[in-house]
C-alpha positions as CSV (number, residue, x, y, z in Angstrom):
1,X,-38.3,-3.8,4.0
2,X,-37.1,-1.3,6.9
3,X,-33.6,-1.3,8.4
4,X,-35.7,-2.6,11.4
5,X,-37.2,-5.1,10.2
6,X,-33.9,-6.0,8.6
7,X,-32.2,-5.9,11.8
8,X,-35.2,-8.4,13.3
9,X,-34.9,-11.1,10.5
10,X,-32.3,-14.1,11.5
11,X,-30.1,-13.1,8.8
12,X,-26.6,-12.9,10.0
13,X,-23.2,-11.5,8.4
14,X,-22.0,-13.9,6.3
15,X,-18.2,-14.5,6.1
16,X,-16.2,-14.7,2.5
17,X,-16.5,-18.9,2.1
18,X,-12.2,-18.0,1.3
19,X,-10.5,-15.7,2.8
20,X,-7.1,-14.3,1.6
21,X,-4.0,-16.1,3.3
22,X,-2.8,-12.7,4.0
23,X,0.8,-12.3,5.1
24,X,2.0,-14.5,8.0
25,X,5.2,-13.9,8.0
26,X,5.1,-10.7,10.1
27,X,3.1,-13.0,13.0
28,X,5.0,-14.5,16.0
29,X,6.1,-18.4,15.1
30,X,3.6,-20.6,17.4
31,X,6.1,-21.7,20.3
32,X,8.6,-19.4,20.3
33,X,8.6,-17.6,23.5
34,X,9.2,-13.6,22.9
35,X,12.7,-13.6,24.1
36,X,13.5,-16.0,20.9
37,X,11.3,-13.9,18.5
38,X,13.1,-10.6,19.6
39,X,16.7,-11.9,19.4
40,X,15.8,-14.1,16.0
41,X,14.8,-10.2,14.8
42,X,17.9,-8.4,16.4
43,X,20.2,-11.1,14.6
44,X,18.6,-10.2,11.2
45,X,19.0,-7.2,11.6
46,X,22.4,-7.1,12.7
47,X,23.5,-9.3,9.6
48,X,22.1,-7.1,7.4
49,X,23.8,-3.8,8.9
50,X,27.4,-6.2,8.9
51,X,26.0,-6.8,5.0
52,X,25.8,-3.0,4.6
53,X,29.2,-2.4,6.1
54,X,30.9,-5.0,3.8
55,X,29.5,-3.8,0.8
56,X,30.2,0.0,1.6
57,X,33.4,-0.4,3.7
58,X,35.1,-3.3,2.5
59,X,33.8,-4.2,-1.3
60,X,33.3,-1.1,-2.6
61,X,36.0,0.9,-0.5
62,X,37.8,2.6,-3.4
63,X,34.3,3.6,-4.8
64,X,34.5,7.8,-3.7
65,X,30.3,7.5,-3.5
66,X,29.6,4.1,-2.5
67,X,32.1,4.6,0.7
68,X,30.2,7.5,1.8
69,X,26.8,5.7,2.0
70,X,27.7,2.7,5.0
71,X,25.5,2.4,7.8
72,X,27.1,4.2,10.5
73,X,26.6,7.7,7.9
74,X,23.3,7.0,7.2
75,X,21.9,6.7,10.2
76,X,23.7,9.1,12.2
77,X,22.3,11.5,9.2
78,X,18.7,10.5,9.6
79,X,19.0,11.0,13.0
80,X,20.2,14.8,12.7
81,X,17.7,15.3,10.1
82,X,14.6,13.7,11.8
83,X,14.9,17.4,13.9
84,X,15.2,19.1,10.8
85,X,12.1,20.9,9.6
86,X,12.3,20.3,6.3
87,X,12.4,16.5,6.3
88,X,9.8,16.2,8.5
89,X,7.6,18.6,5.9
90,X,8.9,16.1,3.1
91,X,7.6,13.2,4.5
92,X,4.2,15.1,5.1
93,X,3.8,16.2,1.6
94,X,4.8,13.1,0.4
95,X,1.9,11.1,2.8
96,X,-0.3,13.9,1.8
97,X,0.0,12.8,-2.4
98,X,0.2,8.9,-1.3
99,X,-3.0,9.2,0.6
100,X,-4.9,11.5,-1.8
101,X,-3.8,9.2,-4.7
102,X,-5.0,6.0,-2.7
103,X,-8.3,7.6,-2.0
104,X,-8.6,8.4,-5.4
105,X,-8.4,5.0,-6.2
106,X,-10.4,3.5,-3.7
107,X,-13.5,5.7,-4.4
108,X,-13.1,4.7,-8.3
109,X,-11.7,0.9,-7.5
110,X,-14.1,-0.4,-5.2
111,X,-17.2,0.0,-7.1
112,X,-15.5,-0.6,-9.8
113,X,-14.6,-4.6,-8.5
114,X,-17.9,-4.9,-7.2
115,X,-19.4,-5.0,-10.6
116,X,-16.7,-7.3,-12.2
117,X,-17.0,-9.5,-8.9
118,X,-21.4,-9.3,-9.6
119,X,-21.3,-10.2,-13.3
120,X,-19.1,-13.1,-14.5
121,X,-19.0,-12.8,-18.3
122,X,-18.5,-9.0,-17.4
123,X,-15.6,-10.0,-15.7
124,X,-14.5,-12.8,-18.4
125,X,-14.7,-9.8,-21.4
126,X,-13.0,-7.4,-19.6
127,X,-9.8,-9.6,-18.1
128,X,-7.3,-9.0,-21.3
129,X,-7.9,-4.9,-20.6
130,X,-7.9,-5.4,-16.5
131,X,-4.8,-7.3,-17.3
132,X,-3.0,-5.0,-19.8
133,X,-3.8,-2.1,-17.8
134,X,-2.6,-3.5,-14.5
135,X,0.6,-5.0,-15.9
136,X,1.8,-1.2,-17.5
137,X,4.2,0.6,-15.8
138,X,2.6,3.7,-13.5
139,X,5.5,5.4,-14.7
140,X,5.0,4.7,-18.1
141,X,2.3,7.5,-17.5
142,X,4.1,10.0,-16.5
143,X,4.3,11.8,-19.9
144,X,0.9,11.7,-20.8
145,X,0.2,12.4,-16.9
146,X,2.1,15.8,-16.8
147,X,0.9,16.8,-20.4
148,X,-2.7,16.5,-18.7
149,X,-2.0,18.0,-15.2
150,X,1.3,19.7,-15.6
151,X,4.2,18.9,-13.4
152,X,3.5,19.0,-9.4
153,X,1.4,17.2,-6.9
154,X,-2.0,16.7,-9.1
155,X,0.7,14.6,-11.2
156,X,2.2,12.8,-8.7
157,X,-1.2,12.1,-7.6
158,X,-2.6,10.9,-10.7
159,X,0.5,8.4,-11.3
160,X,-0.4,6.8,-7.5
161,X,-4.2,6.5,-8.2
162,X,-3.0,4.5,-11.6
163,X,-0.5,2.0,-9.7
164,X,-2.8,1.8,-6.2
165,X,-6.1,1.6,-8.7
166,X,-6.1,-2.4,-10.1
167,X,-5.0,-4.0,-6.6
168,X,-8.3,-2.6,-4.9
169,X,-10.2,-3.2,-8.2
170,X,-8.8,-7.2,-8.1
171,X,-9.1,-7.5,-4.5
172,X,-12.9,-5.9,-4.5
173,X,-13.7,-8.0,-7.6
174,X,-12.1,-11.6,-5.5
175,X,-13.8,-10.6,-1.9
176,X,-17.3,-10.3,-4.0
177,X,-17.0,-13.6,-5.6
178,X,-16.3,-15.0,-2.4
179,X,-19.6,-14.5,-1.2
180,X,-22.1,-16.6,-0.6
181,X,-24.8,-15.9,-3.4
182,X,-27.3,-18.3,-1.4
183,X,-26.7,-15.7,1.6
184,X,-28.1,-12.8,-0.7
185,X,-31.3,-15.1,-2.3
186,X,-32.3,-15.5,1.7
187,X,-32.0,-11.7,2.4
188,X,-33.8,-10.7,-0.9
189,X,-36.3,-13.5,0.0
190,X,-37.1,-11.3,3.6
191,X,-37.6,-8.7,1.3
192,X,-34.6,-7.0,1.5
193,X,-34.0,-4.1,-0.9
194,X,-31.0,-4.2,-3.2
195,X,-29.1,-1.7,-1.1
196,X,-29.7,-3.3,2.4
197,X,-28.4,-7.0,0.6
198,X,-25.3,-4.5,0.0
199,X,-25.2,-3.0,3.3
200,X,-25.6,-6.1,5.3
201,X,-24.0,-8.9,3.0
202,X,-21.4,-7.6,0.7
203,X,-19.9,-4.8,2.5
204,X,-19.0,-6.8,5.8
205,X,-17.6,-9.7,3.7
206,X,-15.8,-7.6,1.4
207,X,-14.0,-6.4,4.5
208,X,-11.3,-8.6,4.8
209,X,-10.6,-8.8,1.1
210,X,-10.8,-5.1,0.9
211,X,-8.0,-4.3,3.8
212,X,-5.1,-7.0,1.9
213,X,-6.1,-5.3,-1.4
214,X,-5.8,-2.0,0.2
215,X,-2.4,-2.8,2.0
216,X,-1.0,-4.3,-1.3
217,X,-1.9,-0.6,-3.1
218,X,-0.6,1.1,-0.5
219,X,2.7,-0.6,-0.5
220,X,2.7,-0.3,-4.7
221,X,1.8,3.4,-4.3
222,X,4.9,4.1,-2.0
223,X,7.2,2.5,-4.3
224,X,5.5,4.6,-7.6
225,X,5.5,7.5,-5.2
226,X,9.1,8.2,-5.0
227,X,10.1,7.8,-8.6
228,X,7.1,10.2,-9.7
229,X,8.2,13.1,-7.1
230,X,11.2,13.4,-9.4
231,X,9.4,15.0,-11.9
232,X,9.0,18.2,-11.6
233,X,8.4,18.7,-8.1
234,X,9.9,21.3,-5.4
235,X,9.1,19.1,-2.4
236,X,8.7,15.6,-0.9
237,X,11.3,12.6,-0.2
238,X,11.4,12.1,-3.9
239,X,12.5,15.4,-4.7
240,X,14.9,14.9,-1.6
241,X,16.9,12.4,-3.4
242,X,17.6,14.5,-6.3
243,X,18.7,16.9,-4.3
244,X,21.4,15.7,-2.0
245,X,22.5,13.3,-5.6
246,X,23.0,17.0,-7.4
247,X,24.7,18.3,-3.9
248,X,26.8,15.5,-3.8
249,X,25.4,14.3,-0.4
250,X,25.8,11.1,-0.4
251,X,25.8,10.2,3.3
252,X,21.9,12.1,3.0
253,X,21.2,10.2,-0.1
254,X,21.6,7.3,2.2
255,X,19.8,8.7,5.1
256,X,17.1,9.8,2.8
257,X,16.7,6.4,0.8
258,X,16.9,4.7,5.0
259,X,13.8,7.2,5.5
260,X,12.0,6.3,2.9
261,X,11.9,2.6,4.1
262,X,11.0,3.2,7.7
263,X,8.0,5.3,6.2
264,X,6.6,2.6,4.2
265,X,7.3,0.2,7.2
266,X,5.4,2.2,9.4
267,X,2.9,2.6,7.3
268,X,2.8,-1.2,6.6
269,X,2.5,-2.0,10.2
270,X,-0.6,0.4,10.6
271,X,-2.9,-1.0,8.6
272,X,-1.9,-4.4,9.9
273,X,-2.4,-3.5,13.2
274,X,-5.4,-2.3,12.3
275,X,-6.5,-5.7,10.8
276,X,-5.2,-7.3,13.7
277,X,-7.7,-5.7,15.8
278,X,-10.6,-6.2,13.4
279,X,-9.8,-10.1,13.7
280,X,-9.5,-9.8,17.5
């Protein structure tokens, strides 16, 4: 059957029969006019600095690390190093191996959930290794990892592919279940080909599934990334926290860990913009 003919046949883009929840709490509350939703985030905010300030002022005063570290250090110090060229090339290398090692994943992951989402008792027999894989440490790795690849970026990237790998694989494997199998017998009944029930079925209802499994990974992969730029590397925002901790710099240390978060909010708020405007 052609992709024209395909196009011609009343067969239209099914929708997973359950979608994932997905995360609600970053929506607007219904009713709450944007005045209240700005101040409601302001006052968090500002409770959590006053938290900060207590614990690094006030609790752990006489603590000659601790003290350096409050709020009013650490972000006066990310704001003098956000011109600095060096933290800026940090955070690039450090996207660079998160993205690489999320690709990675995602071209091995995705196919791979698509056949444990197709076959049931393929996906029954294989749930204790699935399982077992996914619940070992990234970092548990790391030995084997850099006695493979030697220390550096391939490394780094290896350990991010392993923690960003089984979210995609579970979240592929869940959007492919969720599918209609009745839509697929009525497109293989027009005389569909394999590929095009693929290409017009399971891709565009995997697509929902696809873009929480893929924010979930990316979120796990920052987290692993960090840790795993301690070994061995010359670069990164990993590597920058070793290095103001063995310069005694503790008001960068802060600055540095404050960066770190922002990132992975950013980042975070991308893709669900992005799905945002997919929904729209």
């Amino acid at each position: 059957m052609s992709d024209v003919q395909l196009a011609e046949a009343p067969v239209r883009t099914p929708a997973p029969t359950v979608r994932p929840a997905g995360d609600d709490r970053s929506r607007p509350p219904r009713g709450a006019s944007l005045a209240a939703r700005v101040l409601a985030r302001v006052a968090v905010v500002a409770v959590v600095l006053a938290l900060w300030w207590l614990a690094t002022g006030v609790i752990f005063a006489d603590n000659a690390v601790v003290a350096r570290m409050g709020p009013w250090a650490a972000i006066s110090e990310l704001v003098l190093s956000l011109g600095d060229v060096a933290t800026l090339d940090a955070v690039a290398v450090s996207l660079g191996r998160l993205l690489a090692g999320l690709g990675l994943s995602i071209v091995v992951a995705v196919p791979l959930g698509l056949l444990l989402g197709s076959n049931a008792l393929l996906d029954y027999a294989s749930a204790p290794v699935v399982q077992f894989l996914r619940m070992t440490s990234p970092l548990a790795w790391a030995p084997l990892v850099i006695v493979l690849l030697g220390s550096g970026t391939p490394a780094v990237i290896a350990l991010v592919a392993l923690a960003t790998t089984w979210p995609v694989v579970l979240g592929t494997a869940s959007g492919r279940r969720a599918i209609d199998a009745g839509m697929l017998d009525m497109v293989r009944s027009l005389g569909a080909t394999r590929w095009e029930g693929i290409r017009t079925v399971v891709l565009p209802g995997l697509v929902t599934h696809l873009r929480t499994a893929v924010r979930v990974a990316l979120g796990v992969g920052w987290v692993v990334l960090v840790p795993a730029e301690m070994f061995g590397v010359t670069n990164g925002l990993g590597y920058a926290i070793l290095n103001a901790r063995d310069n005694l710099d503790y008001e960068a240390l802060a600055a540095t860990m404050l960066l770190i978060g922002v990132v992975g909010f950013l980042l975070d708020s991308i893709l669900r913009a992005v799905g945002a405007d997919d929904q729209a």
